[in-house]
C-alpha positions in Angstrom: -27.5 -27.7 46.6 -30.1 -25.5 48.2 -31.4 -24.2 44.9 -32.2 -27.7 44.4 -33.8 -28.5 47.8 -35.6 -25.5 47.3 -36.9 -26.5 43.5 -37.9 -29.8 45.3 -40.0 -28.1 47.8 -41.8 -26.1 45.5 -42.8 -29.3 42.8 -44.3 -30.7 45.9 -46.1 -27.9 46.9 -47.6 -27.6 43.8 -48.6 -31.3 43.6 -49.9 -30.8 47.4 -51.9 -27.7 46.2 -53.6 -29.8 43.0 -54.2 -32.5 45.0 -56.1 -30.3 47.6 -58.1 -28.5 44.6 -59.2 -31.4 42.7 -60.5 -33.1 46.5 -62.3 -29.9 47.3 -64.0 -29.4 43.8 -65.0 -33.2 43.8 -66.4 -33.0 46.9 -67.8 -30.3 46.7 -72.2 -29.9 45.5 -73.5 -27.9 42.6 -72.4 -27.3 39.2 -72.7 -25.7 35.5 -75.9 -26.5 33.8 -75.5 -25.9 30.3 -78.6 -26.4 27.8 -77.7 -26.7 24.0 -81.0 -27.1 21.8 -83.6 -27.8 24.1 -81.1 -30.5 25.6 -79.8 -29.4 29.1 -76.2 -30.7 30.1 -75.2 -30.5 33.8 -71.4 -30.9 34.9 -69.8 -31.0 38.5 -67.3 -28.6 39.4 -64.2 -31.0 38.5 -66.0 -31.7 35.4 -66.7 -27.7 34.7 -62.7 -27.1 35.1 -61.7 -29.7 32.5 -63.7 -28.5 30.1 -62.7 -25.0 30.6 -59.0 -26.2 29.8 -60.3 -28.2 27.2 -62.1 -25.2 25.4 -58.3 -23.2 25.8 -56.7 -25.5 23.9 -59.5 -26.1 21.1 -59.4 -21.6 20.8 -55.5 -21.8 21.1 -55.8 -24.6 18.0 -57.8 -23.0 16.1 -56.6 -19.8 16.3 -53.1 -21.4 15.0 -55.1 -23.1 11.8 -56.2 -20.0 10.8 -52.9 -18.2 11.2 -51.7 -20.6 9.1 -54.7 -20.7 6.5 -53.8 -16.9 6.2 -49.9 -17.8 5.8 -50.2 -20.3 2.9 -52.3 -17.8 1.3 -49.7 -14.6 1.8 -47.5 -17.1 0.5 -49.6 -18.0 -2.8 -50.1 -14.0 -3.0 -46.5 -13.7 -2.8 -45.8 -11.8 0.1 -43.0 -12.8 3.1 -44.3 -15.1 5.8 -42.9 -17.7 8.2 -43.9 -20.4 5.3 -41.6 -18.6 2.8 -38.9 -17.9 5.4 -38.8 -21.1 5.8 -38.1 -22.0 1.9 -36.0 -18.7 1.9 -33.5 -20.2 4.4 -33.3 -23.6 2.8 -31.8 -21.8 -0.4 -29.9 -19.8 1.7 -28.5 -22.4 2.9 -28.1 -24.5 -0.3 -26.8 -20.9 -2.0 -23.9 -20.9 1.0 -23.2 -24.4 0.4 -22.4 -24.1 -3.0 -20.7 -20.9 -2.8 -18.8 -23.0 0.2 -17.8 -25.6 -2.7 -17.3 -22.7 -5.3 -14.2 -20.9 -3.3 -12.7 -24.2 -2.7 -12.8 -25.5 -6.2 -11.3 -22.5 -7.2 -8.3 -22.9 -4.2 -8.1 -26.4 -5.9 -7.6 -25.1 -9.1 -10.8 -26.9 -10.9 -12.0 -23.5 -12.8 -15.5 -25.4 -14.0 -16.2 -26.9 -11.6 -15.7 -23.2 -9.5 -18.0 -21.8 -12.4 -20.6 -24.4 -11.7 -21.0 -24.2 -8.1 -20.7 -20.1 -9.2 -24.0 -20.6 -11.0 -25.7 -22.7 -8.5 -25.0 -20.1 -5.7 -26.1 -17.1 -8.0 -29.6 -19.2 -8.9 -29.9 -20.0 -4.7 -28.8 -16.5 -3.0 -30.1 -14.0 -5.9 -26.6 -11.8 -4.6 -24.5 -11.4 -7.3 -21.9 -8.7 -4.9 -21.4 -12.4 -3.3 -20.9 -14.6 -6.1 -19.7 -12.6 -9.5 -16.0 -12.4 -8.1 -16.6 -15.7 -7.7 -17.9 -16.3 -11.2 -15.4 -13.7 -12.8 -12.2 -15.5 -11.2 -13.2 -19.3 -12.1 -14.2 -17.9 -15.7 -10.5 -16.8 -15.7 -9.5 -19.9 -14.0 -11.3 -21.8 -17.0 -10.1 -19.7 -20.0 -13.2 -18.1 -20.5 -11.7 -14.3 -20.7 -15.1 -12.6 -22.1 -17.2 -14.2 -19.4 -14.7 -12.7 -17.0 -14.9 -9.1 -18.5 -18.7 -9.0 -18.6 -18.8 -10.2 -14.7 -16.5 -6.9 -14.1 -18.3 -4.6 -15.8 -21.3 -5.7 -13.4 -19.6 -5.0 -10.9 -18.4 -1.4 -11.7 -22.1 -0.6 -11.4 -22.3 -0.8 -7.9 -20.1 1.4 -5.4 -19.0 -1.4 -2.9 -17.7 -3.5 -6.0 -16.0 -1.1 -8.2 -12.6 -1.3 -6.8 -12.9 -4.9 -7.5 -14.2 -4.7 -11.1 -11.3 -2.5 -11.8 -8.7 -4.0 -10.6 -9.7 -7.3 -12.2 -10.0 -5.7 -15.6 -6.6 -3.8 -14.8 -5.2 -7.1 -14.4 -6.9 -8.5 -17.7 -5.3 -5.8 -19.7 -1.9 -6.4 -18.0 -2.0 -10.0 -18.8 -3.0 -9.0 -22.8 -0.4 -6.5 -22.9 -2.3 -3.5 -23.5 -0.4 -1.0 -21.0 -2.3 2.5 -21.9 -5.5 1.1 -20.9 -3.9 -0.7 -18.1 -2.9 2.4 -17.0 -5.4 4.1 -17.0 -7.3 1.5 -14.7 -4.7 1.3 -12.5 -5.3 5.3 -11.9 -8.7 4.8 -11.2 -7.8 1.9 -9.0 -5.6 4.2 -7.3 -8.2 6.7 -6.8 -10.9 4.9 -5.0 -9.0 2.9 -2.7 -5.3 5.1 -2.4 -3.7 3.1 0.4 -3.9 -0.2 -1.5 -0.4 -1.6 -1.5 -1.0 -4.1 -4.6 -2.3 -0.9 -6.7 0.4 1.2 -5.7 3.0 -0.9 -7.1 1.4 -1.7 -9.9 0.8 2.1 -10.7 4.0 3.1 -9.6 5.7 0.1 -12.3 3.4 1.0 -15.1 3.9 4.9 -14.8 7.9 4.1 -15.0 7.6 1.5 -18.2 5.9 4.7 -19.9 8.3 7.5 -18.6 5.3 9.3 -15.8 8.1 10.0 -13.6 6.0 13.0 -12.1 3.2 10.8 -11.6 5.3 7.6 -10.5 6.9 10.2 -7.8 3.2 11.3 -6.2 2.4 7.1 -6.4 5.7 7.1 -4.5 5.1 9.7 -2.1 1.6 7.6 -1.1 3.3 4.6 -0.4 5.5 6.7 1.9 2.7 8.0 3.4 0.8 4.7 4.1 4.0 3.0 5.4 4.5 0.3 2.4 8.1 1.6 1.6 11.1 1.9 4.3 12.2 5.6 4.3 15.4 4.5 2.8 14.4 2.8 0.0 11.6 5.4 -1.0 14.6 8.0 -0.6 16.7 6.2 -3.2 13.9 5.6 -5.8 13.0 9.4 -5.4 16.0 10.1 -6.8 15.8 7.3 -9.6 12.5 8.9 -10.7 14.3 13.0 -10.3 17.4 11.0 -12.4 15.0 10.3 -14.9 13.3 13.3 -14.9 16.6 14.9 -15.4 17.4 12.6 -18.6 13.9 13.7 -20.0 14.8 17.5 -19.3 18.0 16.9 -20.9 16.5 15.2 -24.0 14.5 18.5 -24.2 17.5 20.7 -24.1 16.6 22.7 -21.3 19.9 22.5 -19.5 19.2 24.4 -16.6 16.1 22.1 -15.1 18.2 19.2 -16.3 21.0 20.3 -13.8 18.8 20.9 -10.7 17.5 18.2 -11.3 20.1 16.7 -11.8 21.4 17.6 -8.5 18.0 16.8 -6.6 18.2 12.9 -7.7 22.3 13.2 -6.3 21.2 15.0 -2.7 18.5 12.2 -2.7 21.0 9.4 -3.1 24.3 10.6 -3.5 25.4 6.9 -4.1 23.0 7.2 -7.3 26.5 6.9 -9.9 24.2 8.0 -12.9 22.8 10.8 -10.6 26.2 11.8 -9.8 27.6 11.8 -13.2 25.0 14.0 -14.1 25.2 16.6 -10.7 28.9 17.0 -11.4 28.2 17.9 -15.4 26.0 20.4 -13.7 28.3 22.0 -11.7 30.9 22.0 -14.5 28.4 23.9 -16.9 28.2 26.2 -13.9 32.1 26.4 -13.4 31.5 25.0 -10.3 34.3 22.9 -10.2 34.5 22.4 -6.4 31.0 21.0 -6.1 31.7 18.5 -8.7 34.6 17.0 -7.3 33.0 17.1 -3.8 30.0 15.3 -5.5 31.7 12.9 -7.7 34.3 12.1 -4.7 31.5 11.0 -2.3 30.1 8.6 -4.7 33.3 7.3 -5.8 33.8 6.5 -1.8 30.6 4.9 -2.1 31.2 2.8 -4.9 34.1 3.3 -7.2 32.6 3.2 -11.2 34.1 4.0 -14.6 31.5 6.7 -15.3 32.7 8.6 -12.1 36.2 8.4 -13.4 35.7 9.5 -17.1 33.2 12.1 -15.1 36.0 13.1 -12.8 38.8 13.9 -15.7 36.6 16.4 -16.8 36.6 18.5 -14.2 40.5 19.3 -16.0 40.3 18.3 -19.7 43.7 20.5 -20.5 46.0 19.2 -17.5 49.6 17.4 -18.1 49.3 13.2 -17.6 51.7 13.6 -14.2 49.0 16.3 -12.7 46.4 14.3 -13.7 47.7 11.5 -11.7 48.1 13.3 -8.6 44.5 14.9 -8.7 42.9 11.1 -9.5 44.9 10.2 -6.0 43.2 12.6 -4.4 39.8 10.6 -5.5 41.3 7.0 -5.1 43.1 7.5 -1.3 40.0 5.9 0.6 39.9 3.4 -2.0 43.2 1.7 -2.9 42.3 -2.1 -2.4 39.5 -1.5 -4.6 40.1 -3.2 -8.3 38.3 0.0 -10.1 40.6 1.8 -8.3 43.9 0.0 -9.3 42.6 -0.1 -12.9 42.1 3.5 -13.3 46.1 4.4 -11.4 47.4 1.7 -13.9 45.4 3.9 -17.2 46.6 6.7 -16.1 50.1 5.6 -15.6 49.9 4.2 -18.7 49.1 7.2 -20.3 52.1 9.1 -18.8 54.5 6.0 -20.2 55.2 4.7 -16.8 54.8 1.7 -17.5 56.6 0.1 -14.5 54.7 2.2 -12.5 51.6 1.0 -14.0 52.4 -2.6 -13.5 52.6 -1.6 -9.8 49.2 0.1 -9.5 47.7 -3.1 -11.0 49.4 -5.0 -8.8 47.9 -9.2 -8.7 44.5 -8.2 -10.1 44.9 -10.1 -13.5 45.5 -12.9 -11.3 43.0 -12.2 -8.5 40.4 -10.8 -10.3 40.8 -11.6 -13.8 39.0 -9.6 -16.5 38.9 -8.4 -20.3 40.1 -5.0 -18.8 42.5 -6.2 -16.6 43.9 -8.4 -18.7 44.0 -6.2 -21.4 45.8 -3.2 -19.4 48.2 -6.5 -19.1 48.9 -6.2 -22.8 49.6 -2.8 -22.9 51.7 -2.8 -19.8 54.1 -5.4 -21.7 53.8 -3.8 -24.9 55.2 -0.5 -23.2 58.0 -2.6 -21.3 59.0 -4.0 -24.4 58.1 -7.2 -24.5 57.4 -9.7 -27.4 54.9 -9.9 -29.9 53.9 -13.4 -28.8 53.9 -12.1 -24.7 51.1 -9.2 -25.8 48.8 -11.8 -28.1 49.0 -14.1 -25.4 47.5 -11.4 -22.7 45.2 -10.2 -25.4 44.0 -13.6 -25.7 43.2 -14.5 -22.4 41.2 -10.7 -22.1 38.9 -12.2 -25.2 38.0 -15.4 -23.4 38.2 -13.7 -19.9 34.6 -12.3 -17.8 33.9 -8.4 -18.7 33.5 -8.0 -14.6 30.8 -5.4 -13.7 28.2 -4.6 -15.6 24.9 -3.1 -15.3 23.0 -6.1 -14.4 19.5 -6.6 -13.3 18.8 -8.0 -9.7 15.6 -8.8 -10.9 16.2 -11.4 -14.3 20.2 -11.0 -14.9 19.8 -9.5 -17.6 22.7 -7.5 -18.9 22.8 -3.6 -19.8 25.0 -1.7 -21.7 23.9 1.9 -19.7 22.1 2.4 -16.6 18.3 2.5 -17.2 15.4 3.1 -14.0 13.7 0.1 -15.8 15.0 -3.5 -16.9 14.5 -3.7 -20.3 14.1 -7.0 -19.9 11.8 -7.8 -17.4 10.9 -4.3 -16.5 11.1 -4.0 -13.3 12.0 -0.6 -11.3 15.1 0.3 -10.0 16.8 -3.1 -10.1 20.0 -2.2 -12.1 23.2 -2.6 -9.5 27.1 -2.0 -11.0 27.7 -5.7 -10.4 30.1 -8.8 -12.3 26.8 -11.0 -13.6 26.0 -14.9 -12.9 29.4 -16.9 -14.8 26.2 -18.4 -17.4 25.2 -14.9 -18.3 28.9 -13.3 -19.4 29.6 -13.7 -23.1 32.8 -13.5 -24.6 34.2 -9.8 -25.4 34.4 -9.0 -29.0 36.9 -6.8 -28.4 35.2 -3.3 -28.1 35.7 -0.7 -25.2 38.5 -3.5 -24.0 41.0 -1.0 -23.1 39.3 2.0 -21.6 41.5 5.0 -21.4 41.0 8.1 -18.9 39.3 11.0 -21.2 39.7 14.6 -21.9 43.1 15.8 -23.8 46.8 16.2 -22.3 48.3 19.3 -22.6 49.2 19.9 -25.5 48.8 17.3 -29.0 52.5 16.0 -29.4 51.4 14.7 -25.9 48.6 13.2 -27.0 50.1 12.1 -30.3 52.6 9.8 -28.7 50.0 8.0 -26.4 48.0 7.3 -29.5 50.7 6.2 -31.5 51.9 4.1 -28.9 48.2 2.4 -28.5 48.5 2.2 -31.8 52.2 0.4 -32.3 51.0 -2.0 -29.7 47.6 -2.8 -30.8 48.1 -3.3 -35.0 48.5 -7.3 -35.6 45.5 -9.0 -35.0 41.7 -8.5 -36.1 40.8 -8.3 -32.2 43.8 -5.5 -31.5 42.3 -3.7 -34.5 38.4 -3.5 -32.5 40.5 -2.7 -29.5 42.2 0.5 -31.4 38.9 1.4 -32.9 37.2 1.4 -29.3 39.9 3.4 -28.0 39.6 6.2 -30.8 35.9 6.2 -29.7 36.4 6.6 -26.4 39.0 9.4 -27.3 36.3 11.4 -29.7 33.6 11.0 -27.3 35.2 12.4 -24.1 
């Protein structure tokens, strides 16, 4: 309010004070005299003042039509003035526009019209770091895979685009299969921009599909370090990478780097049943035979698996079927509801003969849990007891129709696996296999081998083993199927 009052005050005063000049200078006497070729020209003061202003403004004008006589000029000789700044920012603004347009055709999915307004923004902003990934993407958009490439090769030539010509030929040579050179991109990816979480996995997934496991466990070390895997999970793919690493080793028939590690990838993850497998195996070749049962009773408590079993009989290959029994209870106390665990107590009573017993270690699971094992330990159960020919077809043909139960199956694609691998071969993704029963659509119907699955390693001495095999055998000898069965058990019987 004052501010105003006192803007008021002044606007008058300055009226007041032009007021007072223009009075005094037009009453007062005198003036300019001004002769111009012999002709003299006489003004009054007022009239001397005007055309002092006026002569301002004629100098100020004139000055301004030669500044801009000398800009059109600049501009003809091509140099940058206000005139071409002018022009510049209309196709600036034009080039913006359509590169505007350009990303949003592209988000629509309209890949020429995206390379069109690509082209227009290229010919308007001269800035191709702007508008080639621009370009490069709707040319993939649009099918146009060579117009793609060439627009990444640009772009490796300068050092603020490289990463992004890289990575979009990695990507190229993903989609057209060609892994090596993939690969080898996906390194140099790596390299320039490390902490790059899309890189890292694909690295880390390409150096697995070709069996890097060194290398995939540095790539999995940086994602540690730039906190794009949970502790946990990067501890359990550690040891899935030293697992594999151990299975290469092996393949090599160096035994003892195979068993450390071998060990490693169990320390790692001792829920790892492959890695565990492997650690006891270890320990046995070193006559270790506490260590292995420590090791192999740990994972069993962490998940109870055939492998652990057959892996756990070895420890004794040469003890009686009754001391056999009472070691495996030692293993199976913390995990008697569990049906791996009934299935095993029920083998192993079957292959002492107690086959009452065995019924009881089974208890309701071929009713709860029905499988091809299960119901196939059924069979044998009966056959042992006694029962009919027609009681043990029926039981054995129920198992051929029945679910197999767990299987190596991947989280990733359900897709099914005889042996535990670190990659799908399906689908390859890492680390995705889990010991689980698959999807009801994805279980086939058994063909009869590895139907009855026997605990390994030898009884005591060969009449022993004799009579469980001929027993097997006198129940197993009438149909086609029982004959696959009997073969798969003789396998299983060479092989441990």
């Amino acid at each position: 309010m004052l501010w105003s009052l006192i803007k008021i005050l002044l606007f008058v005063a300055a009226i007041a004070g032009l007021t007072y000049g223009a009075g005094y200078l037009m009453e007062s006497e005198g003036g300019v005299m001004v002769t111009v070729a012999g002709v003299e020209y006489t003004f009054g003061p007022l009239q001397t003042v005007i055309a002092l202003i006026s002569l301002v403004v004629l100098v100020w004008l004139a000055l301004k039509l030669v500044a801009l006589l000398v800009a059109v000029l600049k501009f003809l000789n091509g140099d940058e003035t206000a005139l071409s700044r002018y022009f510049d920012r209309n196709r600036e603004k034009k080039g913006y526009q359509a590169l505007s347009e350009g990303l949003m055709a592209l988000a629509s999915g309209e890949g020429r019209a995206a390379m069109d307004k690509a082209r227009k923004a290229e010919k308007f902003l001269k800035k191709p770091e702007l508008t080639n990934l621009l370009t490069a993407q709707a040319a993939e958009m649009s099918g146009d895979k060579r117009k793609a490439t060439e627009v990444y090769k640009q772009l490796l030539g300068d050092d603020a685009t490289r990463f992004v010509g890289v990575r979009g030929l990695m990507r190229q040579k993903l989609e057209e299969g060609q892994t090596e050179t993939a690969l080898k991109l996906a390194e140099t990816a790596f390299a320039l921009k490390p902490r790059h979480e899309e890189t890292q996995d694909v690295l880390l997934k390409l150096q697995a599909e070709t069996g890097d496991w060194t290398g995939a466990r540095t790539t999995l070390n940086a994602k540690l370090r730039t906190g794009s895997l949970p502790r946990d999970v990067h501890r359990r793919r550690d040891a899935v990478l030293a697992l594999s690493e151990a299975n290469d080793i092996l393949d090599e028939s160096k035994p003892i780097e195979a068993r450390e590690a071998a060990i490693e990838a169990n320390r790692l993850s001792p829920d790892l049943i492959p890695a565990a497998v492997m650690a006891a195996r270890g320990y046995l070749d070193q006559d270790k035979k506490r260590y292995a049962t420590r090791v192999l009773k740990k994972a069993w408590e962490a998940h109870p698996h055939p492998d652990l079993a057959a892996a756990f009989a070895q420890i004794e290959p040469e003890e009686t079927a009754q001391a056999r029994i009472k070691r495996f209870r030692t293993l199976t106390k913390s995990t008697q509801d569990h049906a791996e665990t009934k299935m095993v107590m029920a083998e192993l009573q079957i292959a002492a003969e107690d086959f009452p017993e065995a019924r009881r270690a089974l208890g309701d699971l071929f009713e709860a849990e029905p499988t091809a094992r299960s119901l196939t330990i059924m069979a044998a159960i009966e056959r042992g007891e006694g029962s009919s020919d027609a009681v043990v077809k029926g039981w054995l043909a129920k198992a051929l129709t029945a679910p197999r139960g767990a299987q190596w199956v991947c989280d990733n694609c359900h897709n099914i696996h005889a042996d535990w691998t670190p990659v799908c071969d399906n689908c390859q993704s890492f680390d995705t296999l889990s010991w689980t029963a698959p999807p009801e659509a994805e279980i086939s119907s058994p063909t009869g081998v590895e139907m009855l699955p026997l605990i390994v390693g030898a009884l005591e001495d060969k009449s022993d083993e004799d009579e469980v095999e001929d027993a097997i055998d006198a129940e197993l000898v009438e149909e086609p199927e029982e004959v696959a069965i009997d073969d798969a058990v003789q396998a299983r019987h060479a092989e441990k």
